[in-house]
N, C-alpha and C positions, 0 to 999 in steps of 0.2 A: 656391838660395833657394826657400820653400817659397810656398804664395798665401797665408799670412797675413804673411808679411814682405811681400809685395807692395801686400797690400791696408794695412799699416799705414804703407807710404811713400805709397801714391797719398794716404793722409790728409794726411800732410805736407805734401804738395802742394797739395792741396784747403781746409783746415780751416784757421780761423785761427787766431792764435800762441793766443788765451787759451783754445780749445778744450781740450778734454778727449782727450787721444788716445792710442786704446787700446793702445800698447807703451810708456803711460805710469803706466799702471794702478797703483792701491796695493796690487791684488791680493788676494787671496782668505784667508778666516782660517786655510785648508787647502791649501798649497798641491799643485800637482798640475801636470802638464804639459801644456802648451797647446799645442791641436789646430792641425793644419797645415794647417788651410782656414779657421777659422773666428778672428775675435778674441776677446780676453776679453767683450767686451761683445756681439756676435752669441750667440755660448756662451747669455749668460745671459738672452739674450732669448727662444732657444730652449728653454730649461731651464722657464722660467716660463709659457710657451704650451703646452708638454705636461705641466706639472704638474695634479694633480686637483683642487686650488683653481684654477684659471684658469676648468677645464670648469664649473666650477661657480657660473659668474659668470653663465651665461645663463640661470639660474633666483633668480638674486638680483634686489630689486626697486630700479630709480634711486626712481622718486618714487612711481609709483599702482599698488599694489597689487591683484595679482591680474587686471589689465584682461586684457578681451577680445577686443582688437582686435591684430592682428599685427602693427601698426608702434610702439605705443611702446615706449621703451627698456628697457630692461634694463642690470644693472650691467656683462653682457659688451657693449653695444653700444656704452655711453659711453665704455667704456675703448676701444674702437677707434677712437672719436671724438676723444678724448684723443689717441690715438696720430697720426693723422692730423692733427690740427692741430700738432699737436710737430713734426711731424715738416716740414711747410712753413716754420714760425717760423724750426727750424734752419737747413734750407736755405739759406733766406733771411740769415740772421746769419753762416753757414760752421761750424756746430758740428757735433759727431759723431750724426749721424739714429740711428747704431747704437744708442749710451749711452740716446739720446730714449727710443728704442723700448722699448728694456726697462724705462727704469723705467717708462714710459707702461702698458705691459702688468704692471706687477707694484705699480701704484700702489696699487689698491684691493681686493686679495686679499684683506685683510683686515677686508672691510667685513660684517655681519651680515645677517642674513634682515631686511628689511620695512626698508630703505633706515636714515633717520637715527634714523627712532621706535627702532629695533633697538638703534642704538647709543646714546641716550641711555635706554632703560632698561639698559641691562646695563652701563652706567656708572652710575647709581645703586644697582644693587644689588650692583656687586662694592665692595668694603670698599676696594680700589686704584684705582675707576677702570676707563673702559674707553674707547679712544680706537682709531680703526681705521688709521692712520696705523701707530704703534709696532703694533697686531696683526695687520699688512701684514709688519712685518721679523719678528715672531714665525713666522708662518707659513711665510714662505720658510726659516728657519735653522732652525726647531725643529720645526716639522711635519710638514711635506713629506717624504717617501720614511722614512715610520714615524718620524722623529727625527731623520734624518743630514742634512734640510735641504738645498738645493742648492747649499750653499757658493760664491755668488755674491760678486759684487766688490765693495768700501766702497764705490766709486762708485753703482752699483747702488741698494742698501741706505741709501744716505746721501740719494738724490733723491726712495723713495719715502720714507723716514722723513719728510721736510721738507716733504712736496706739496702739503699741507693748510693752512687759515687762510689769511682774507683779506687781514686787516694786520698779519702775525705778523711779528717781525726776525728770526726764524728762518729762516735760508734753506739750501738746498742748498750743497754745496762745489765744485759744477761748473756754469757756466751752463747746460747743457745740465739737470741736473735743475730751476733756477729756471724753464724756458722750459716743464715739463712744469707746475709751478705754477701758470703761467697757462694752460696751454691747457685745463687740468683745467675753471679759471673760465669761460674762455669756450665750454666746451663744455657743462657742466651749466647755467646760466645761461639761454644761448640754446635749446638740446633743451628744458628744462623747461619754456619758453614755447611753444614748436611743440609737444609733446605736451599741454598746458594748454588751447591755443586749440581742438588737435584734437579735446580729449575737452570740447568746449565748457564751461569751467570760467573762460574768459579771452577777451575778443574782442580785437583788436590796439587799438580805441580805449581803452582800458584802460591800455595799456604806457604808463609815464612819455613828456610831452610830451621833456622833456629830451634824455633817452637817446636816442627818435629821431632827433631831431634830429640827432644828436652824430655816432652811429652806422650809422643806417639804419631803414626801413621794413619789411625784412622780415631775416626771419632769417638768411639769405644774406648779405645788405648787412651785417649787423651784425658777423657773425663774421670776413667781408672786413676789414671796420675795422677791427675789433679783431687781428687779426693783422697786416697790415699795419704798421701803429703800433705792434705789439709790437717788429715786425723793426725800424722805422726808427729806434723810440725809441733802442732797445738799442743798432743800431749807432752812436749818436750816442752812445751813455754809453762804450760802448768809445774812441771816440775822442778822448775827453775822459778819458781815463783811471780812470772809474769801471766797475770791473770784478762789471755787476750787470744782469741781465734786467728790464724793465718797460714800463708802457705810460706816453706823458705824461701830466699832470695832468687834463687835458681828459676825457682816453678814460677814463683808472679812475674818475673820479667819473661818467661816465656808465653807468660797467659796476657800481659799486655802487652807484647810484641803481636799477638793475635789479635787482641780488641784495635791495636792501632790502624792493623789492616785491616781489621773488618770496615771500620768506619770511612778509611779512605776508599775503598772499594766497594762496598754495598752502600753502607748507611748515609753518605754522605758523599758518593763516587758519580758519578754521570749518567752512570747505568739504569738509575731509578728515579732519576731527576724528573722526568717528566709527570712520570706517577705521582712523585711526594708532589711536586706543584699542582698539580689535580684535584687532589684530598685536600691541601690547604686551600684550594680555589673556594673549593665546594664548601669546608666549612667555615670557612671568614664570611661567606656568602649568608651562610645559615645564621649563624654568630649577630652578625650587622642587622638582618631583619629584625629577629627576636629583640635585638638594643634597640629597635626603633617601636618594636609594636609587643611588647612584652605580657598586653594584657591575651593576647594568643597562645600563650605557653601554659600547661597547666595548672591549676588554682595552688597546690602546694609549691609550684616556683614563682608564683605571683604574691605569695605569702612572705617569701623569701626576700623578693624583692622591696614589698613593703619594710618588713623589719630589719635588712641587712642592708640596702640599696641596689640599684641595677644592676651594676655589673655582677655581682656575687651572684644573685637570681640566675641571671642568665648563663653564667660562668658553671655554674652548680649542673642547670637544664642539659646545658651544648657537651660538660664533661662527661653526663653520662647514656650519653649513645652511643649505642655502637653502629660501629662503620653500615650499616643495613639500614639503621633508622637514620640517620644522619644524610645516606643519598635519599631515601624517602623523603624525606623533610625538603631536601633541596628541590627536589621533583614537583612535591605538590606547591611549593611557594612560586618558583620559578621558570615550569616548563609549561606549555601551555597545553590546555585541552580540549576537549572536542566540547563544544556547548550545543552546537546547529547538528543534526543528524537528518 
Protein backbone atom coordinates (compact mmCIF):
# COMPACT_ATOMS: atom_id res chain seq x y z
CA UNK A 1 0.00 0.00 0.00
CA UNK A 2 1.38 3.17 -0.99
CA UNK A 3 0.89 6.69 1.41
CA UNK A 4 -1.76 8.03 -0.56
CA UNK A 5 -4.00 4.92 -0.11
CA UNK A 6 -3.14 5.44 3.37
CA UNK A 7 -3.63 8.92 3.67
CA UNK A 8 -7.24 8.35 1.69
CA UNK A 9 -8.33 5.70 4.37
CA UNK A 10 -7.22 7.78 7.51
CA UNK A 11 -9.91 10.21 5.59
CA UNK A 12 -12.39 7.56 5.90
CA UNK A 13 -11.80 7.53 9.35
CA UNK A 14 -11.60 11.15 9.98
CA UNK A 15 -14.04 12.99 7.46
CA UNK A 16 -17.61 12.65 7.46
CA UNK A 17 -19.86 10.58 5.45
CA UNK A 18 -21.17 13.95 3.22
CA UNK A 19 -17.38 14.89 2.88
CA UNK A 20 -15.89 15.03 -0.16
CA UNK A 21 -13.11 12.43 -0.13
CA UNK A 22 -10.40 12.30 -2.28
CA UNK A 23 -10.32 8.47 -3.92
CA UNK A 24 -13.84 9.73 -4.57
CA UNK A 25 -12.79 12.20 -6.92
CA UNK A 26 -14.68 12.99 -10.37
CA UNK A 27 -11.30 13.30 -11.52
CA UNK A 28 -9.48 15.23 -14.06
CA UNK A 29 -10.54 16.22 -17.80
CA UNK A 30 -7.07 14.37 -18.59
CA UNK A 31 -6.57 11.83 -16.96
CA UNK A 32 -3.10 10.73 -15.76
CA UNK A 33 -1.82 8.66 -13.01
CA UNK A 34 -1.98 9.55 -9.44
CA UNK A 35 1.08 10.14 -7.30
CA UNK A 36 2.03 7.83 -4.54
CA UNK A 37 2.15 10.30 -1.84
CA UNK A 38 0.16 12.77 -2.59
CA UNK A 39 -3.91 12.82 -3.27
CA UNK A 40 -5.83 14.24 -6.14
CA UNK A 41 -6.65 17.20 -4.16
CA UNK A 42 -2.91 18.00 -2.29
CA UNK A 43 -1.85 17.49 -6.32
CA UNK A 44 -3.87 20.46 -7.10
CA UNK A 45 -3.24 22.48 -4.36
CA UNK A 46 0.23 22.20 -5.13
CA UNK A 47 -0.12 22.67 -8.67
CA UNK A 48 -1.87 26.17 -8.17
CA UNK A 49 0.69 27.64 -5.36
CA UNK A 50 3.60 27.11 -7.79
CA UNK A 51 1.79 28.25 -10.72
CA UNK A 52 2.77 32.10 -12.19
CA UNK A 53 -0.85 33.38 -11.59
CA UNK A 54 -0.62 32.42 -7.78
CA UNK A 55 3.03 34.58 -7.66
CA UNK A 56 1.31 37.11 -9.04
CA UNK A 57 -1.32 37.68 -6.44
CA UNK A 58 1.04 39.66 -4.14
CA UNK A 59 1.28 42.52 -6.38
CA UNK A 60 -2.54 42.52 -7.17
CA UNK A 61 -4.68 45.16 -5.09
CA UNK A 62 -7.75 43.70 -2.33
CA UNK A 63 -9.09 47.07 -1.70
CA UNK A 64 -6.49 50.41 -1.52
CA UNK A 65 -4.54 50.81 -4.10
CA UNK A 66 -0.94 51.44 -4.27
CA UNK A 67 -0.72 52.02 -0.23
CA UNK A 68 2.44 52.46 1.51
CA UNK A 69 2.34 50.98 4.50
CA UNK A 70 3.42 47.10 4.69
CA UNK A 71 0.59 45.46 6.49
CA UNK A 72 -2.39 46.06 4.15
CA UNK A 73 -3.54 43.40 2.20
CA UNK A 74 -3.08 42.24 -0.91
CA UNK A 75 -4.95 39.74 -3.12
CA UNK A 76 -2.12 37.13 -2.18
CA UNK A 77 -2.64 37.71 1.65
CA UNK A 78 -6.61 37.51 1.63
CA UNK A 79 -6.31 34.39 -0.15
CA UNK A 80 -4.19 33.02 2.69
CA UNK A 81 -6.66 34.39 4.85
CA UNK A 82 -9.37 32.60 3.02
CA UNK A 83 -7.33 29.56 3.22
CA UNK A 84 -6.93 29.71 6.84
CA UNK A 85 -10.31 30.39 7.82
CA UNK A 86 -11.54 27.36 5.41
CA UNK A 87 -9.50 25.46 6.64
CA UNK A 88 -10.77 25.73 10.71
CA UNK A 89 -14.63 25.77 9.41
CA UNK A 90 -13.60 22.32 7.93
CA UNK A 91 -12.11 20.97 10.81
CA UNK A 92 -14.57 21.84 12.68
CA UNK A 93 -17.53 20.31 10.52
CA UNK A 94 -14.88 16.95 9.50
CA UNK A 95 -14.59 17.97 5.81
CA UNK A 96 -11.56 17.43 3.56
CA UNK A 97 -8.97 20.68 4.77
CA UNK A 98 -7.17 19.30 1.49
CA UNK A 99 -10.13 20.03 -1.22
CA UNK A 100 -10.49 23.57 1.20
CA UNK A 101 -7.09 24.50 0.60
CA UNK A 102 -7.02 24.38 -2.98
CA UNK A 103 -9.79 25.89 -4.01
CA UNK A 104 -9.20 28.56 -1.17
CA UNK A 105 -5.65 29.06 -2.99
CA UNK A 106 -7.03 29.01 -6.46
CA UNK A 107 -10.28 31.09 -5.73
CA UNK A 108 -9.13 34.36 -6.99
CA UNK A 109 -6.49 33.81 -9.63
CA UNK A 110 -8.50 35.32 -11.73
CA UNK A 111 -9.17 38.58 -10.28
CA UNK A 112 -7.66 41.71 -12.17
CA UNK A 113 -5.15 44.61 -11.45
CA UNK A 114 -6.76 47.48 -9.17
CA UNK A 115 -9.08 44.94 -6.99
CA UNK A 116 -13.04 45.36 -8.18
CA UNK A 117 -12.66 48.84 -10.10
CA UNK A 118 -10.50 46.24 -12.57
CA UNK A 119 -13.21 44.04 -12.92
CA UNK A 120 -16.14 46.16 -13.36
CA UNK A 121 -14.38 48.12 -16.07
CA UNK A 122 -13.38 45.18 -18.18
CA UNK A 123 -16.83 43.78 -17.72
CA UNK A 124 -18.18 46.86 -19.41
CA UNK A 125 -15.96 47.04 -22.12
CA UNK A 126 -15.66 43.21 -23.09
CA UNK A 127 -18.91 42.86 -25.37
CA UNK A 128 -19.34 39.16 -23.06
CA UNK A 129 -18.77 40.43 -19.81
CA UNK A 130 -16.13 39.97 -17.39
CA UNK A 131 -16.47 38.07 -14.14
CA UNK A 132 -13.28 36.81 -12.20
CA UNK A 133 -14.87 33.77 -10.69
CA UNK A 134 -15.31 31.92 -14.34
CA UNK A 135 -11.58 33.85 -15.35
CA UNK A 136 -10.37 31.91 -12.18
CA UNK A 137 -11.25 28.47 -14.08
CA UNK A 138 -10.03 30.05 -17.34
CA UNK A 139 -6.73 30.62 -16.03
CA UNK A 140 -6.17 27.43 -14.29
CA UNK A 141 -7.38 25.29 -17.69
CA UNK A 142 -6.42 27.52 -20.39
CA UNK A 143 -3.59 29.63 -19.24
CA UNK A 144 -1.30 28.33 -17.16
CA UNK A 145 1.82 26.26 -18.47
CA UNK A 146 1.44 28.23 -22.20
CA UNK A 147 -2.18 26.57 -22.70
CA UNK A 148 -1.89 22.99 -21.28
CA UNK A 149 -3.53 24.37 -18.06
CA UNK A 150 -3.07 22.31 -14.88
CA UNK A 151 -5.65 19.90 -15.62
CA UNK A 152 -7.10 20.01 -12.10
CA UNK A 153 -10.11 18.19 -10.48
CA UNK A 154 -14.14 19.15 -11.17
CA UNK A 155 -14.13 19.44 -7.62
CA UNK A 156 -11.36 21.87 -7.64
CA UNK A 157 -12.72 23.97 -10.48
CA UNK A 158 -16.44 23.65 -9.52
CA UNK A 159 -15.62 25.43 -5.72
CA UNK A 160 -13.58 28.09 -7.21
CA UNK A 161 -16.10 28.66 -10.08
CA UNK A 162 -19.16 28.98 -7.44
CA UNK A 163 -17.07 31.10 -4.53
CA UNK A 164 -18.37 34.35 -5.47
CA UNK A 165 -22.02 36.24 -4.62
CA UNK A 166 -23.58 36.97 -1.50
CA UNK A 167 -27.05 35.52 -2.01
CA UNK A 168 -26.50 33.66 -5.19
CA UNK A 169 -28.29 29.85 -5.27
CA UNK A 170 -25.59 28.96 -7.00
CA UNK A 171 -23.53 26.86 -4.96
CA UNK A 172 -20.55 24.68 -5.07
CA UNK A 173 -21.03 20.53 -5.49
CA UNK A 174 -19.04 19.89 -2.38
CA UNK A 175 -19.40 21.32 1.05
CA UNK A 176 -16.13 21.83 1.32
CA UNK A 177 -16.05 24.40 -1.62
CA UNK A 178 -19.58 26.11 -0.15
CA UNK A 179 -17.35 26.59 3.29
CA UNK A 180 -14.58 28.25 1.13
CA UNK A 181 -17.78 30.73 0.06
CA UNK A 182 -18.00 31.89 3.26
CA UNK A 183 -14.80 32.12 4.48
CA UNK A 184 -13.96 34.21 1.46
CA UNK A 185 -17.00 36.65 3.09
CA UNK A 186 -15.76 36.65 6.28
CA UNK A 187 -12.33 37.37 5.45
CA UNK A 188 -12.64 40.19 3.04
CA UNK A 189 -15.36 41.83 5.06
CA UNK A 190 -13.71 41.83 8.38
CA UNK A 191 -9.56 42.58 6.77
CA UNK A 192 -11.38 45.42 4.73
CA UNK A 193 -12.51 46.98 8.08
CA UNK A 194 -9.04 46.45 9.94
CA UNK A 195 -7.11 47.83 6.98
CA UNK A 196 -9.97 50.90 6.57
CA UNK A 197 -9.77 51.84 10.42
CA UNK A 198 -5.79 51.38 9.95
CA UNK A 199 -5.44 53.68 7.05
CA UNK A 200 -7.81 56.01 9.12
CA UNK A 201 -10.68 56.05 6.61
CA UNK A 202 -13.14 54.24 9.24
CA UNK A 203 -13.14 54.61 13.20
CA UNK A 204 -14.69 51.44 15.01
CA UNK A 205 -17.75 53.86 16.19
CA UNK A 206 -18.62 53.91 12.62
CA UNK A 207 -19.28 50.01 12.30
CA UNK A 208 -22.96 49.20 12.31
CA UNK A 209 -24.50 49.16 16.13
CA UNK A 210 -25.99 45.91 15.11
CA UNK A 211 -23.25 43.74 13.64
CA UNK A 212 -21.48 44.48 16.93
CA UNK A 213 -23.51 43.48 18.74
CA UNK A 214 -24.30 40.19 17.10
CA UNK A 215 -20.60 39.57 16.44
CA UNK A 216 -18.18 41.44 18.35
CA UNK A 217 -16.11 44.47 18.97
CA UNK A 218 -13.26 43.94 17.38
CA UNK A 219 -12.08 42.06 14.49
CA UNK A 220 -10.86 39.08 16.22
CA UNK A 221 -14.31 38.67 18.05
CA UNK A 222 -15.98 39.00 14.86
CA UNK A 223 -14.33 36.51 12.75
CA UNK A 224 -14.51 34.01 16.06
CA UNK A 225 -18.37 34.29 15.65
CA UNK A 226 -18.57 34.22 12.39
CA UNK A 227 -16.87 30.80 12.15
CA UNK A 228 -17.87 29.27 14.98
CA UNK A 229 -21.65 29.64 13.88
CA UNK A 230 -20.44 28.70 10.45
CA UNK A 231 -19.30 25.32 12.01
CA UNK A 232 -22.31 24.93 14.44
CA UNK A 233 -24.95 26.04 11.98
CA UNK A 234 -23.87 23.54 9.36
CA UNK A 235 -23.43 20.77 11.58
CA UNK A 236 -27.05 21.22 12.61
CA UNK A 237 -28.19 21.45 8.78
CA UNK A 238 -26.23 18.11 8.33
CA UNK A 239 -28.07 16.62 11.01
CA UNK A 240 -31.23 17.54 9.83
CA UNK A 241 -30.51 16.32 6.70
CA UNK A 242 -29.93 19.40 4.78
CA UNK A 243 -26.80 18.77 3.00
CA UNK A 244 -25.66 22.74 2.84
CA UNK A 245 -22.90 25.07 4.56
CA UNK A 246 -24.16 28.52 6.20
CA UNK A 247 -24.34 30.71 8.96
CA UNK A 248 -27.85 31.19 11.00
CA UNK A 249 -30.19 33.79 10.33
CA UNK A 250 -28.87 36.06 13.14
CA UNK A 251 -25.03 36.00 12.15
CA UNK A 252 -25.59 36.55 8.00
CA UNK A 253 -27.81 39.42 8.56
CA UNK A 254 -25.15 40.70 10.84
CA UNK A 255 -22.31 39.95 8.34
CA UNK A 256 -24.49 41.84 5.56
CA UNK A 257 -25.38 44.50 7.55
CA UNK A 258 -21.37 44.77 7.45
CA UNK A 259 -20.85 44.17 3.75
CA UNK A 260 -23.64 46.81 3.17
CA UNK A 261 -21.54 49.38 4.90
CA UNK A 262 -18.53 48.41 3.65
CA UNK A 263 -19.56 49.04 0.30
CA UNK A 264 -21.43 52.34 0.84
CA UNK A 265 -18.44 53.55 2.67
CA UNK A 266 -15.19 52.23 1.30
CA UNK A 267 -16.01 50.22 -1.82
CA UNK A 268 -18.20 52.29 -3.41
CA UNK A 269 -18.16 55.54 -0.89
CA UNK A 270 -16.45 58.94 -2.18
CA UNK A 271 -13.58 58.36 -0.24
CA UNK A 272 -11.81 56.41 -2.81
CA UNK A 273 -13.43 57.67 -5.79
CA UNK A 274 -10.78 59.36 -7.10
CA UNK A 275 -8.34 56.39 -6.89
CA UNK A 276 -10.79 53.75 -8.37
CA UNK A 277 -11.29 56.40 -11.38
CA UNK A 278 -7.31 56.51 -11.63
CA UNK A 279 -6.72 52.69 -12.01
CA UNK A 280 -9.83 52.48 -14.32
CA UNK A 281 -8.27 55.53 -16.28
CA UNK A 282 -4.97 53.73 -16.58
CA UNK A 283 -6.34 50.58 -17.58
CA UNK A 284 -9.05 51.25 -20.37
CA UNK A 285 -6.00 53.27 -21.47
CA UNK A 286 -3.84 50.08 -21.42
CA UNK A 287 -6.85 47.90 -22.57
CA UNK A 288 -7.80 50.31 -25.81
CA UNK A 289 -4.05 50.22 -27.18
CA UNK A 290 -3.54 46.63 -26.98
CA UNK A 291 -7.44 46.40 -29.05
CA UNK A 292 -5.73 48.51 -31.47
CA UNK A 293 -2.18 47.10 -31.77
CA UNK A 294 -2.43 43.55 -30.34
CA UNK A 295 0.35 42.34 -32.43
CA UNK A 296 2.64 44.07 -29.37
CA UNK A 297 1.35 41.81 -26.61
CA UNK A 298 3.25 38.75 -26.32
CA UNK A 299 3.33 35.71 -28.99
CA UNK A 300 1.15 33.34 -26.54
CA UNK A 301 -1.73 36.32 -26.41
CA UNK A 302 -1.40 36.79 -30.15
CA UNK A 303 -1.89 33.06 -30.33
CA UNK A 304 -5.02 33.74 -28.45
CA UNK A 305 -6.14 36.20 -30.40
CA UNK A 306 -5.67 34.38 -33.57
CA UNK A 307 -7.84 31.16 -32.41
CA UNK A 308 -10.29 32.80 -30.00
CA UNK A 309 -10.53 36.58 -31.50
CA UNK A 310 -9.48 39.98 -30.09
CA UNK A 311 -11.00 40.70 -27.44
CA UNK A 312 -10.42 37.29 -25.49
CA UNK A 313 -6.57 37.75 -26.43
CA UNK A 314 -6.52 40.96 -25.10
CA UNK A 315 -9.11 40.40 -22.26
CA UNK A 316 -6.89 37.25 -21.09
CA UNK A 317 -3.29 39.73 -21.57
CA UNK A 318 -4.87 43.11 -19.55
CA UNK A 319 -6.58 40.37 -16.71
CA UNK A 320 -3.51 39.16 -15.88
CA UNK A 321 -1.39 42.09 -14.50
CA UNK A 322 -0.81 43.01 -11.71
CA UNK A 323 -1.39 46.46 -10.62
CA UNK A 324 2.86 47.14 -11.13
CA UNK A 325 2.85 45.76 -14.46
CA UNK A 326 -0.23 47.45 -15.67
CA UNK A 327 1.19 51.17 -14.52
CA UNK A 328 4.35 49.88 -16.34
CA UNK A 329 2.61 49.15 -19.36
CA UNK A 330 0.79 52.52 -19.21
CA UNK A 331 4.07 54.43 -18.65
CA UNK A 332 5.99 52.98 -21.44
CA UNK A 333 2.89 53.27 -24.14
CA UNK A 334 2.08 56.69 -22.84
CA UNK A 335 4.37 58.89 -20.93
CA UNK A 336 6.94 60.37 -22.86
CA UNK A 337 10.82 59.93 -22.69
CA UNK A 338 13.99 61.29 -22.89
CA UNK A 339 15.26 60.41 -26.65
CA UNK A 340 17.83 63.90 -27.01
CA UNK A 341 20.45 63.84 -24.05
Amino acid sequence: MNIRQKIEDKEKLMLIKEAAFSSNSKGRKINEEKDNIRTDYMVDRDRIIHSKSFRRLKHKTQVYIKTQGDHYRTRLTHTLEVNQIGKSIGKGIGLNEDLIEAIAMGHDIGHVAFAHSGEELLNKLLPRGFNHSENSVRVLTKIEKLGLGLNLTEEVLDGILNHSGFSSKSKAMTLEGQVVRYSDKIAYINHDIDDSIRAGLLEDEQIPSYSVKILGNTNSERIDTLVKDCIYTTIENIEKGVREVSLSEEVFEALNTLREFMFKKIYRGNILEDERNKAKFVLEQVFNYFLKNPDKMPEFYIGIVENEGLYRGVSDYIAGMSDDYCIMQFNNIYMPKFVIY
